[in-house]
C-alpha positions in Angstrom: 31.0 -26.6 46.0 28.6 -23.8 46.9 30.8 -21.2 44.2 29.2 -23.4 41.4 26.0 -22.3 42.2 26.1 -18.8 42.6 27.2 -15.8 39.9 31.3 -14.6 40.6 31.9 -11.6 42.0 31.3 -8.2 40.6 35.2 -8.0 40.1 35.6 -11.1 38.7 32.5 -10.2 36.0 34.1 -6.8 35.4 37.9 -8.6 34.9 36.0 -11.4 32.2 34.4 -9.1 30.8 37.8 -7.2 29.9 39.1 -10.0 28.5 36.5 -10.0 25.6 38.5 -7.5 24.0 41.9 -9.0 24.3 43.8 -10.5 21.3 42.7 -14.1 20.0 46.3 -14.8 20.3 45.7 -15.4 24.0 43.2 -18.4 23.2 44.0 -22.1 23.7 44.9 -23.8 20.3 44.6 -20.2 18.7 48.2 -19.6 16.6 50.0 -20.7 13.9 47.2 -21.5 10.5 44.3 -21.4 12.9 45.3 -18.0 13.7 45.7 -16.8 10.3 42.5 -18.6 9.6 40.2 -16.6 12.0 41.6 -13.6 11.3 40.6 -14.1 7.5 36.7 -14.5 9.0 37.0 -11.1 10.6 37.9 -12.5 14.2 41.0 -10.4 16.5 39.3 -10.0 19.5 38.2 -13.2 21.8 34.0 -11.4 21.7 34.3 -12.2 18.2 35.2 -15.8 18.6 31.8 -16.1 20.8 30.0 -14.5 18.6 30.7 -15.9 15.5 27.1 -17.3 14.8 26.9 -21.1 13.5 25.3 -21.0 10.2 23.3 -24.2 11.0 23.2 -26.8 13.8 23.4 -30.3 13.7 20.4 -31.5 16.2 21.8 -35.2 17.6 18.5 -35.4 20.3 16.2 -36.1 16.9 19.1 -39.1 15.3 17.8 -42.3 14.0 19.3 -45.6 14.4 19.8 -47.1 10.6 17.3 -50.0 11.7 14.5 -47.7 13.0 15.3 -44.8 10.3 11.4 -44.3 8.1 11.6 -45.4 4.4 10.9 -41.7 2.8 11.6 -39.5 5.1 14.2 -36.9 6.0 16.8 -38.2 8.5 19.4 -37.4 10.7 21.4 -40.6 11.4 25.0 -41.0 13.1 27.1 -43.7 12.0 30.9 -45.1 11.5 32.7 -45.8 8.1 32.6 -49.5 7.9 34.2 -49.1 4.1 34.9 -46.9 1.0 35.3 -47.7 -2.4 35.2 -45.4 -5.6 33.2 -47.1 -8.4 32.7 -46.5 -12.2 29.2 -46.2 -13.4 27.5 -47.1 -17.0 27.8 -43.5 -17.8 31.4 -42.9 -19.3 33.6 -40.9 -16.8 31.0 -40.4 -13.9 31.9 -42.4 -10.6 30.5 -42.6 -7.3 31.8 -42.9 -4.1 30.3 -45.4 -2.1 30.4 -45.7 1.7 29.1 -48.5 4.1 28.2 -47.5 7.6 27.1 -49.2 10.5 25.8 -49.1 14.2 25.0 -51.5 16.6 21.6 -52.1 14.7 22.4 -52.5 10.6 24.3 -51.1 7.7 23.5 -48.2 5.8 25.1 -47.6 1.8 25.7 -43.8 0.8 26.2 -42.8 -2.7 28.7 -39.7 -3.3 27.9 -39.1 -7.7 31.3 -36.8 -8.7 32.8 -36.6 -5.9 36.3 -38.7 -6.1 38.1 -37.0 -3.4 35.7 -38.3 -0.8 37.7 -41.2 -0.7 41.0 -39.6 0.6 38.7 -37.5 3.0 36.8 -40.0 4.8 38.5 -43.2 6.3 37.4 -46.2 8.5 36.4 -46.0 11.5 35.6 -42.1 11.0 32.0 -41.2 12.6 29.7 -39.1 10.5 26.6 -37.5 11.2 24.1 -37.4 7.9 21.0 -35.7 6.9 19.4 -37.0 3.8 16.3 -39.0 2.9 16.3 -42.4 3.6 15.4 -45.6 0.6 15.7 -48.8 0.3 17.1 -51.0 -2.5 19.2 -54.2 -3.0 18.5 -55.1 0.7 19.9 -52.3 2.4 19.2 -49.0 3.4 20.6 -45.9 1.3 21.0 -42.3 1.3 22.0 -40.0 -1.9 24.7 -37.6 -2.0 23.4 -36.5 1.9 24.4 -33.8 4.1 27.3 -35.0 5.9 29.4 -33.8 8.8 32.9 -35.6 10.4 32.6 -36.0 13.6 35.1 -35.6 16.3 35.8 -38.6 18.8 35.4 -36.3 21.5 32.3 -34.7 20.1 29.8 -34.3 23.0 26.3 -32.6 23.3 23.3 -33.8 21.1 23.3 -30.4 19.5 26.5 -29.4 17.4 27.0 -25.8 16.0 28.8 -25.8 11.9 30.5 -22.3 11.4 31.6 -21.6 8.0 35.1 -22.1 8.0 37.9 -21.4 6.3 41.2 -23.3 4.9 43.8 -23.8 7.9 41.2 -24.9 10.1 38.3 -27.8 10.6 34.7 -27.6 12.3 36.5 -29.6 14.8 39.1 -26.9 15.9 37.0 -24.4 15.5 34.2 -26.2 18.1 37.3 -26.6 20.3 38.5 -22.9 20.2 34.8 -21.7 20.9 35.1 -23.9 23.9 38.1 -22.7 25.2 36.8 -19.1 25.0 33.6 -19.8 26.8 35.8 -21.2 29.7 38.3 -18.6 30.0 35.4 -16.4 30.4 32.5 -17.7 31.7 30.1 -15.3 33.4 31.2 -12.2 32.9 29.4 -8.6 33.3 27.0 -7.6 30.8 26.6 -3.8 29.9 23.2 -3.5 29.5 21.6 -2.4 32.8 19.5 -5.4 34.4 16.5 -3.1 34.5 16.8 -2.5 30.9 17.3 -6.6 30.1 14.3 -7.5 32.2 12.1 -4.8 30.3 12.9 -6.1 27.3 12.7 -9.9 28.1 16.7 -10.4 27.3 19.1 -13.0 28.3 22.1 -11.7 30.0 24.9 -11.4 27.2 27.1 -14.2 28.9 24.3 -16.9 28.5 23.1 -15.5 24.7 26.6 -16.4 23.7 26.9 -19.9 25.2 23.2 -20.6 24.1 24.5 -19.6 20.7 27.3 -21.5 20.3 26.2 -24.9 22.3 22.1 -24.6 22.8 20.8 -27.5 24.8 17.5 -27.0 22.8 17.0 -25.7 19.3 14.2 -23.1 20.5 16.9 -21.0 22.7 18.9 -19.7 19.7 16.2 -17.6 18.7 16.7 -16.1 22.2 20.0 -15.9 21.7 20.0 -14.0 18.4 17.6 -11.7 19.2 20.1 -10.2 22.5 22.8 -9.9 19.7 20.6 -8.0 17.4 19.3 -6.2 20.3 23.2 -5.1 21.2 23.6 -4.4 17.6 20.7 -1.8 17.5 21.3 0.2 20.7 24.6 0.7 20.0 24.1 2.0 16.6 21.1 4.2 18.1 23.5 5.9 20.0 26.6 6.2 18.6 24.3 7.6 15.4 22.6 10.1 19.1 25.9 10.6 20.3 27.9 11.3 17.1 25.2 14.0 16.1 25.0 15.6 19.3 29.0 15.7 20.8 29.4 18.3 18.4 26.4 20.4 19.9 27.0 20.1 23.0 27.4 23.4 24.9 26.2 25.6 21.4 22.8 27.5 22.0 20.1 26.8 19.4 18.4 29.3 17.5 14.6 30.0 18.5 12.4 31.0 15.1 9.4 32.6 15.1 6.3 32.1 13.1 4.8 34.9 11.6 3.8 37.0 8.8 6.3 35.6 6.1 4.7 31.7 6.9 0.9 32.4 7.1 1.8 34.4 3.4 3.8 31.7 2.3 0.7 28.7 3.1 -1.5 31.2 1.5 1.0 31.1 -2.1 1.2 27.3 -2.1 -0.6 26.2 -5.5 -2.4 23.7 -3.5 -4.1 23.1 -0.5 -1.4 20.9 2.4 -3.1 17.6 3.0 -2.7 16.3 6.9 0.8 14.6 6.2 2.3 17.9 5.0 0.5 19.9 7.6 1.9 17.2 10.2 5.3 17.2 8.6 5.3 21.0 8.7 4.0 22.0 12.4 6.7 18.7 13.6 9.7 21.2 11.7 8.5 24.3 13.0 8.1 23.4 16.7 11.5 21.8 16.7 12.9 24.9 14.9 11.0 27.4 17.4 12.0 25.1 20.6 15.6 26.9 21.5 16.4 24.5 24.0 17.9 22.0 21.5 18.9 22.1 17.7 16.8 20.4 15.3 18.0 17.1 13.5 14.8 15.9 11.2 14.3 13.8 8.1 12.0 14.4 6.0 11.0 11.3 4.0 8.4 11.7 1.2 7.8 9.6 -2.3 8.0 11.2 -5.2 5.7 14.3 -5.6 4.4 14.0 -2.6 5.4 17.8 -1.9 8.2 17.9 0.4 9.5 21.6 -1.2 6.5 23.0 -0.3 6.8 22.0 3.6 10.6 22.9 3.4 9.3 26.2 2.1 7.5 26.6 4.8 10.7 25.9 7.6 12.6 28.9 5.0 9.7 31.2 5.7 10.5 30.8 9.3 13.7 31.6 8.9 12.5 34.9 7.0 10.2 35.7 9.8 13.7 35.6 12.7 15.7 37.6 10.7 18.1 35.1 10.3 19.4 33.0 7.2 18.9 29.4 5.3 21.1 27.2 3.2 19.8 25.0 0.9 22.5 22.1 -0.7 21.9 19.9 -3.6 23.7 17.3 -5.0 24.0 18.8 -8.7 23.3 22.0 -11.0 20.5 20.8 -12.3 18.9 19.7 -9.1 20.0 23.1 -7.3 18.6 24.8 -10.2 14.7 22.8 -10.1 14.3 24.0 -6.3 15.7 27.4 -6.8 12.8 27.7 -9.8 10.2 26.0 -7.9 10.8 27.7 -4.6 12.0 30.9 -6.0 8.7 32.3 -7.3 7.1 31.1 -3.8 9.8 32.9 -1.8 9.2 36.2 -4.0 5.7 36.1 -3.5 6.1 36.2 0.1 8.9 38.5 0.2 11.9 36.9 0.9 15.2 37.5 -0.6 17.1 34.6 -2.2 19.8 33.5 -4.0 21.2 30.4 -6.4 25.2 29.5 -6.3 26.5 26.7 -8.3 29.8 25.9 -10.0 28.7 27.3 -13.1 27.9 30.9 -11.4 29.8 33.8 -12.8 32.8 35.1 -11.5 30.5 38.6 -10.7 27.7 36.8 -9.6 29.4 34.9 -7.2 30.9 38.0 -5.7 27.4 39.5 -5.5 26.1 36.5 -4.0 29.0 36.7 -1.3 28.7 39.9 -0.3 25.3 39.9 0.4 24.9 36.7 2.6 27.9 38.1 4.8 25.9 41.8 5.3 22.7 39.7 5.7 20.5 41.1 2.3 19.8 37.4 0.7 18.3 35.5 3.6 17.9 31.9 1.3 20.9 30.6 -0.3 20.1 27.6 -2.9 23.3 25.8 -4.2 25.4 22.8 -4.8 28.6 21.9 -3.3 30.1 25.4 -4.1 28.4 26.9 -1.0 30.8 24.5 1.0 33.9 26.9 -0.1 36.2 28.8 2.4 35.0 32.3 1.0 31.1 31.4 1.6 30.2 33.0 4.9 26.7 33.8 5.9 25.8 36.1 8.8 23.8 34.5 10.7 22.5 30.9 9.5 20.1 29.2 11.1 18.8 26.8 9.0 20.4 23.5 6.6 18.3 22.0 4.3 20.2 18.8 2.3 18.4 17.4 -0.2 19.0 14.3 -1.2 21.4 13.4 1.8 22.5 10.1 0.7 24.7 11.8 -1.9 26.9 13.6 0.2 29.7 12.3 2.5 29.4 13.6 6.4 32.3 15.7 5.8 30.3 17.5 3.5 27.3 17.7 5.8 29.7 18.8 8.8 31.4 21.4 6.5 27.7 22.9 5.8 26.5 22.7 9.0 30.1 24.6 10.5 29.2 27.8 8.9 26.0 28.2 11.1 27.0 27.2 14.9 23.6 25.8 16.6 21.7 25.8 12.7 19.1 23.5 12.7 19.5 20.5 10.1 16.3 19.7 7.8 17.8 16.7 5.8 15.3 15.5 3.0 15.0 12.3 0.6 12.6 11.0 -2.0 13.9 7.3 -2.4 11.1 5.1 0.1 12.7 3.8 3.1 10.9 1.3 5.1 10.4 3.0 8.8 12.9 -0.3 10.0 15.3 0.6 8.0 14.7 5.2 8.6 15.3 4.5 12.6 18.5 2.0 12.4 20.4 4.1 9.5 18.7 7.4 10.7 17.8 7.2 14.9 20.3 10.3 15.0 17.2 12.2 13.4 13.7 12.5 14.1 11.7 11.5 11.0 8.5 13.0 9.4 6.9 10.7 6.5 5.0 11.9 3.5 2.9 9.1 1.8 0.6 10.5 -0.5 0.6 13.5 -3.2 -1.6 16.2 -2.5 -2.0 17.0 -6.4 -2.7 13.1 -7.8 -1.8 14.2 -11.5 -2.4 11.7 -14.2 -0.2 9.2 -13.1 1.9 6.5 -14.6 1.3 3.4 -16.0 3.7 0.2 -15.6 4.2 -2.8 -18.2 6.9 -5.8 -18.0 8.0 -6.5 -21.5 10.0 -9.1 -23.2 12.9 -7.4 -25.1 11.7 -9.2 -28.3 8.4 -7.1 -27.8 10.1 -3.6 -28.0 8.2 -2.4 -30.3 4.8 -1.7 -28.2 7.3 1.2 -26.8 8.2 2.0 -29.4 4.8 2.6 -31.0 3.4 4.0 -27.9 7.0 6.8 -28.0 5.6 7.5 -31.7 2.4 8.4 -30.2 3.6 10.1 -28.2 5.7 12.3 -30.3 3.0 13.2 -32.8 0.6 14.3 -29.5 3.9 17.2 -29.0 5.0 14.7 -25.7 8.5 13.6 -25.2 10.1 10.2 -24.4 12.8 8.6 -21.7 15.0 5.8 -23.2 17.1 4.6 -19.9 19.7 2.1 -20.1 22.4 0.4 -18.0 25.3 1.4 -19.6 26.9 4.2 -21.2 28.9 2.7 -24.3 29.4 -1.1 -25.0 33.3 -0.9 -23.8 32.0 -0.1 -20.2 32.4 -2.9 -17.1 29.0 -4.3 -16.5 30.8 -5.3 -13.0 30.6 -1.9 -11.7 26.9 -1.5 -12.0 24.3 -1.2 -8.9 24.6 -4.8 -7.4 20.8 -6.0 -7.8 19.7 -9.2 -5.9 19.4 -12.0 -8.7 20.7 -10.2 -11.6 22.9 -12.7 -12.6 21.2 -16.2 -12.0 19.9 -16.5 -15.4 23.7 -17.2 -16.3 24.2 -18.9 -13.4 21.4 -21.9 -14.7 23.5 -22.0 -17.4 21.4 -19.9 -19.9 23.4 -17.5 -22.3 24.6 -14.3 -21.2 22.3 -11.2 -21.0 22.8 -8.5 -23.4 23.3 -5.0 -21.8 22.0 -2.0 -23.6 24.4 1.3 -24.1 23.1 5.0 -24.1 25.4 5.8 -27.0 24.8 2.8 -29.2 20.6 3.1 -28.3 21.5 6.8 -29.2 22.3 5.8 -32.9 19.7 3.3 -33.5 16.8 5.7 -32.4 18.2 8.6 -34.4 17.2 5.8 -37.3 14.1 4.7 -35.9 12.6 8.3 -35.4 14.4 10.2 -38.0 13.0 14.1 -37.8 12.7 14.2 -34.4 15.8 14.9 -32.2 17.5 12.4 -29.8 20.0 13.0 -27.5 22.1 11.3 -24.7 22.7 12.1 -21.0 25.0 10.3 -18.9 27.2 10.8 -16.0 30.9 10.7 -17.7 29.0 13.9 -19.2 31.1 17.6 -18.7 28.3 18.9 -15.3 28.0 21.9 -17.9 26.7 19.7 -21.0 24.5 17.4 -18.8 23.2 21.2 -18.0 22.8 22.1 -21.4 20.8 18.6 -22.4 18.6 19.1 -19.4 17.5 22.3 -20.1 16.9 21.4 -23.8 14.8 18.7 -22.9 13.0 21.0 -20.7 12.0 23.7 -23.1 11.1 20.6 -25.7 13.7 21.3 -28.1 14.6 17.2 -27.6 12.5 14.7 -28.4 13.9 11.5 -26.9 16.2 11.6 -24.3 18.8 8.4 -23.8 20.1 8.5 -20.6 21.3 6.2 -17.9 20.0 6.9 -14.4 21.4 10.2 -13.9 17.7 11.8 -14.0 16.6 9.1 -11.3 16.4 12.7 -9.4 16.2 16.8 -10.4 14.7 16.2 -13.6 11.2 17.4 -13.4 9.6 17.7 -17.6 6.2 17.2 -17.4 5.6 17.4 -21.2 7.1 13.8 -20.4 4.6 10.9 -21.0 6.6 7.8 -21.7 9.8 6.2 -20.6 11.3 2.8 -21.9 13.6 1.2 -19.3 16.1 -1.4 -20.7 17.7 -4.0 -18.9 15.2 -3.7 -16.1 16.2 -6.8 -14.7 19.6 -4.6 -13.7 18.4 -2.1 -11.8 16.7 -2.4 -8.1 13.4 -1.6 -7.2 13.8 1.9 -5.4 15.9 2.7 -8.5 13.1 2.0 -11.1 10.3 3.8 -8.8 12.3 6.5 -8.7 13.1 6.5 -13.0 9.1 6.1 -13.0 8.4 9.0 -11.2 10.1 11.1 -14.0 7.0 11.1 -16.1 3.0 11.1 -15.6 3.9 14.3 -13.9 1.9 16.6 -15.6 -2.0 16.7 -16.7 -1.5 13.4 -19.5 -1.1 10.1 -17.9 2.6 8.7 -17.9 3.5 5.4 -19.4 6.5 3.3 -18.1 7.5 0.1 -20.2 10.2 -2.3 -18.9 12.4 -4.3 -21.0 13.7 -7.6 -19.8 15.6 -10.6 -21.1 14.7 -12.5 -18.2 12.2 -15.5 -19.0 9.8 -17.6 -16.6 10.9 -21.0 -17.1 8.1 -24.0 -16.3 8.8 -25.1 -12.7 11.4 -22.6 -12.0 10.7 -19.4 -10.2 12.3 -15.9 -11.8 12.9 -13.5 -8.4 13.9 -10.9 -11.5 10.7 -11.2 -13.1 8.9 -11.0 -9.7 10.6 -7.7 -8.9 9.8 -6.3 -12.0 6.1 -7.8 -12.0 5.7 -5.9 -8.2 6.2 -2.4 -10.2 3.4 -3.5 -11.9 0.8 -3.9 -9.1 1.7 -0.7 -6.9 2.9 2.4 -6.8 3.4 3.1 -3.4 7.0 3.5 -3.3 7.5 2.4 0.8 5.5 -0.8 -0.5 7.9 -0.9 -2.9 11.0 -0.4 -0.3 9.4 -3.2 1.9 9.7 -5.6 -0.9 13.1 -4.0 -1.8 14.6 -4.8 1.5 13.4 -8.6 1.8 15.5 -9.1 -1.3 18.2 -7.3 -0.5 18.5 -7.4 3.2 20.1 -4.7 5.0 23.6 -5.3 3.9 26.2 -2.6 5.3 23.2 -0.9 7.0 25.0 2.7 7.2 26.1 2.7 3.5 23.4 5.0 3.0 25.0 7.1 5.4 28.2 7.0 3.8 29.7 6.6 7.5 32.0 3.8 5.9 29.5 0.4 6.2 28.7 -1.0 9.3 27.1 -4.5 8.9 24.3 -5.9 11.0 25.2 -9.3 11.7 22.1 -10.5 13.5 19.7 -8.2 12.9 16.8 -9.2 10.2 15.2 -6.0 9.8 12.2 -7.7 8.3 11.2 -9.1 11.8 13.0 -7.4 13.9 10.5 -4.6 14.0 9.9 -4.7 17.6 13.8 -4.9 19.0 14.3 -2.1 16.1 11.7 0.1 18.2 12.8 -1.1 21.5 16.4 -0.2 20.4 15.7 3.5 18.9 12.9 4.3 22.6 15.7 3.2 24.9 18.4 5.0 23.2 16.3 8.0 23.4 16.0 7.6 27.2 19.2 6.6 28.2 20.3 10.1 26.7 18.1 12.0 28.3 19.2 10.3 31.4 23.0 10.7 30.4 23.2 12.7 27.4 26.8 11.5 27.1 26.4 7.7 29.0 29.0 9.1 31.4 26.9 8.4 33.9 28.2 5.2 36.5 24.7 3.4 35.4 25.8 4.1 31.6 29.4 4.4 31.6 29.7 0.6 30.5 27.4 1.3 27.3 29.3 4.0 26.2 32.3 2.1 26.2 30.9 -0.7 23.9 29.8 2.4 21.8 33.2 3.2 21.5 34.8 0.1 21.4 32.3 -0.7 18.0 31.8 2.1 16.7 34.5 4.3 17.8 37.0 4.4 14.5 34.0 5.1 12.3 32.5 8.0 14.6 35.3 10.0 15.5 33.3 12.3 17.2 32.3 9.9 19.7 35.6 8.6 20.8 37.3 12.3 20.7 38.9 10.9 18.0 
């Protein structure tokens, strides 16, 4: 009797806790179409059947009795099938279901409208639990087309978990396999440290699942879910720690200095740093002059907000060590913008660089060669051609990626294998909120740039109906005869293409789904034609992605020297085009494209002295009584245009979905993990990971050892690097 109250022994723990990765197979009542069934969810091992999390519960401790159940209100009420009968109604073809219940204190009458099949589903004498609102007419209580759940006769507990399910197996079953896994085993060791746990406020893992799956109280699955999410978060922290630094492990970092070539190149800058940049800058150069550890930062700025100039900076200190830089961008043109903008800094100050892109000449290229392997061009600007076998530097001690998201981690890997020990400066302009920078980036210190240090004009926003085109239209005229230019952006390239494959955006399609027609999707070819009508002597041309990379080139720089008027193009100068003769953009479809997307397509003009005018075309109406999350989205561009306030909104719409698909690690999902308000674990999660590695910089430590084998186990086929794989 005295086992019962006390926790088993360590070897007993450590032997359960085993068995959480063993084969469902091995579960009671677990083969055959049940098997098949789970499997379908996503569950193989037996720690995915107890943590499968219920998508509601049904809460038996609050049930009415039919007599005592209020008129009005919303009730739970548990009840047996006294009868069922399918009836016609007045309405030609419509029937209704009707079902008599009872308990030992009355009769209650549900009504199932269009729902025939009810009647070879539910029997008599079957025991259903219902949540609706409770009238009464014709002398008996009713409910309407309620929530209902079958009960099992051996259903026990007044709180009841209901998984979604899938065909080859009931609530029931699945209640009963749940059981059987929280049985076989019980209390078993939990990898977290206990110090850790009790710092945080955590239940042990053993208990969150059990809570989860039977709670006594409502109140304790909040508990529950937050140890999951917790276990979700340090996990990632450190395989993202642990993937990033295996492969530095045992490689010396390089030590800049800061000299002469970086007080020159803060004297060329066209403006004066404001505090973030000076901040961002001082972070990049300690962490590039500390040689006891190689530098992994993100840099993390809005658009405009001057992020070349502070990566200028980190390439002047690679000038002032003697040693070399790398700078990859994710296109031509792109590579092409920061070689000009950073180019004329870099000559000003003395420092020797390069451009190498896919379009470089065969004599070039050798030239270009050549001198990075005898050390003569210290800063290499290009785009994936600096990742060929011939490309060898010296000595490079410096990566900057630009636009990260772009490439793959091969890519990145690649890159970084041509400089042993370089330092990694990876930067972005698309908003992330800081939630969202540590989970999909807590392998990198971060450095955040709000606020431009040059204002310019700015841009103006303005939802419009599609029927009300011609305000942009008038205002592109305008334009035009001032000597501006125009953006035209649409969805698609030609009519033919699938609208399917376009960015998923949160709401897009519920317009069609209320039944209201189907929304017209604008083409850059067919918008193409009709403006060459529309603004006949002045010339219009299309840029899209299906686009020869030397054409797209060849439009680019056209529209940059202002030999094109109008440019239609699809989102393929969301990034790297920078025209400040720009002043207006007309965004159809805006309703199709997500909110960090249309910031960013913004941002493309007001970027000079004249204020910038965006319009935004939408089919989307505001019905009376019915709210329009499309229009709301659009209408939020209107109010602000701070992009992270922007990302903040973006991720309460779309959640986190596969958290690292901006990583392009291959989409690992957060399960529990509301990134919204889970701000706290988020931080918890990213500190801890931090210090466990300092404590165990591999978690091959005996206090650690556990944790890194749940890193593994997770995360180990995606992170080759941290299994030795």
């Amino acid at each position: 009797m005295a086992d019962r109250f006390f926790a088993p022994r360590a070897a007993v723990r450590l032997a359960r806790a085993a068995s959480l990765s063993d084969d469902i197979s091995r579960l009671p009542y677990v083969s055959g179409a049940r098997e098949d069934a789970l499997r379908r969810i996503g569950m193989h091992r037996i720690y995915d059947v107890l943590a499968y999390m219920p998508r509601r519960y049904l809460d038996f401790s609050h049930a009415y009795r039919i007599e005592t159940a209020p008129l009005g209100a919303v009730c739970t009420i548990v009840a047996t099938i006294d009868r069922v009968a399918v009836k016609p109604t007045k309405t030609r073809g419509l029937t209704v279901t009707e079902l008599h219940l009872v308990d030992e204190t009355g009769v209650l009458k549900v009504a199932f409208f269009r729902q025939p099949w009810l009647a070879r589903e539910l029997h008599v004498g079957d025991r259903l639990a219902l949540m609706g609102a409770v009238e009464f007419s014709y002398g008996f209580k009713q409910m309407s087309s309620p929530h209902y759940e079958k009960l099992d006769k051996d259903a026990s507990g007044s709180i009841l978990p209901i998984h979604t399910v899938r065909e080859g197996i009931s609530q029931g079953w699945m209640r009963r396999i749940v059981a059987g896994a929280l049985d076989m085993c019980g209390v078993f060791a939990d990898p977290l440290h206990p110090q850790l746990r009790a710092r945080r406020h955590l239940m042990s893992l053993s208990r969150a699942v059990r809570v989860l799956q039977f709670p006594h109280i409502l109140s304790e699955v909040e508990c529950a879910r937050r140890r999951l999410s917790y276990d979700e978060l340090i996990y990632l922290q450190l395989a993202l720690r642990l993937r990033g630094d295996e492969n530095l492990l045992g490689i010396p970092a390089h030590a800049h200095r800061c000299g002469s070539h970086v007080e020159r190149m803060v004297e060329c800058l066209p403006f004066a740093l404001t505090e973030e940049q000076r901040s961002a800058a001082r972070d990049i150069v300690l962490d590039m002059m500390d040689g006891s550890h190689v530098m992994s930062r993100l840099l993390l700025g809005d658009v405009g907000t001057g992020k070349t100039a502070v990566a200028c900076i980190a390439l002047a200190s690679v000038a002032d060590s003697g040693t070399q830089a790398c700078v990859m961008a994710p296109t031509g043109v792109l590579a092409r913008q920061y070689a000009g903008d950073s180019g004329a800094l870099l000559d000003a100050c003395g420092i020797s660089w390069a451009l190498l892109t896919g379009a470089t000449s065969a004599s070039e290229r050798s030239r270009i060669i050549e001198g990075l392997r005898a050390g003569s061009i210290t800063v290499l600007f290009g785009t994936h051609a600096v990742l060929s076998d011939d490309v060898s530097f010296r000595d490079l001690s410096l990566v900057v990626i630009d636009e990260q998201h772009r490439f793959g981690v091969h890519q990145r890997s690649s890159l970084r294998s041509k400089g042993p020990g370089a330092d990694l400066l990876v930067m972005t302009a698309t908003p992330i909120p800081r939630t969202l920078a540590l989970s999909v980036y807590g392998d990198l210190d971060t450095s955040i740039i709000r606020h431009r240090p040059v204002p310019g004009a700015g841009v103006t926003t303005q939802v419009i109906q599609s029927a009300n085109r011609d305000i942009a239209y008038g205002s592109i005229r305008t334009a035009l005869e001032a000597g501006h230019q125009a953006y035209v952006i649409c969805p698609l390239v030609s009519k033919s293409d699938d609208e399917n494959e376009l960015e998923d955006v949160p709401f897009a399609g519920r317009e069609e789904e209320e039944g209201r027609p189907k929304l017209p999707l604008h083409s850059v070819d067919a918008e193409t034609a009709r403006l060459r009508q529309l603004f006949v002597g002045h010339r219009v041309e299309m840029l899209h992605g299906k686009m020869r990379a030397r054409d797209k080139d060849r439009v680019i720089e056209q529209f940059r020297q202002g030999d094109i008027d109008i440019l239609v193009s699809t989102t393929v100068v969301e990034v790297g085009v920078n025209v400040p003769n720009a002043t207006v953009m007309l965004i159809e479809n805006g309703e199709r494209f997500g909110l960090a997307a249309l910031h960013q397509l913004r941002g493309r003009v007001g970027r000079g002295g004249d204020a910038g005018m965006c319009y935004i075309s939408t089919e989307c109406k505001r019905s009376r009584g019915k709210k329009s999350p499309a229009l709301d989205r659009l209408e939020a561009l209107e109010r602000t245009s701070d992009g992270f306030e922007l990302a903040e909104q973006d991720l309460r719409l779309r959640n986190e979905g596969e958290i690292l698909g901006l990583r392009q690690h291959g989409g690992v999902t957060l399960r529990y993990v509301d990134l919204d308000r889970d701000a706290d674990l988020i931080e918890w999660a990213h500190d801890d990971a931090l210090e466990l590695l300092t404590y165990a910089p591999s978690l091959n430590a005996t206090a650690t050892l556990p944790m890194r084998c749940e890193v593994v186990d997770r995360y180990g086929d995606i992170f080759k690097e941290v299994s030795g794989g």
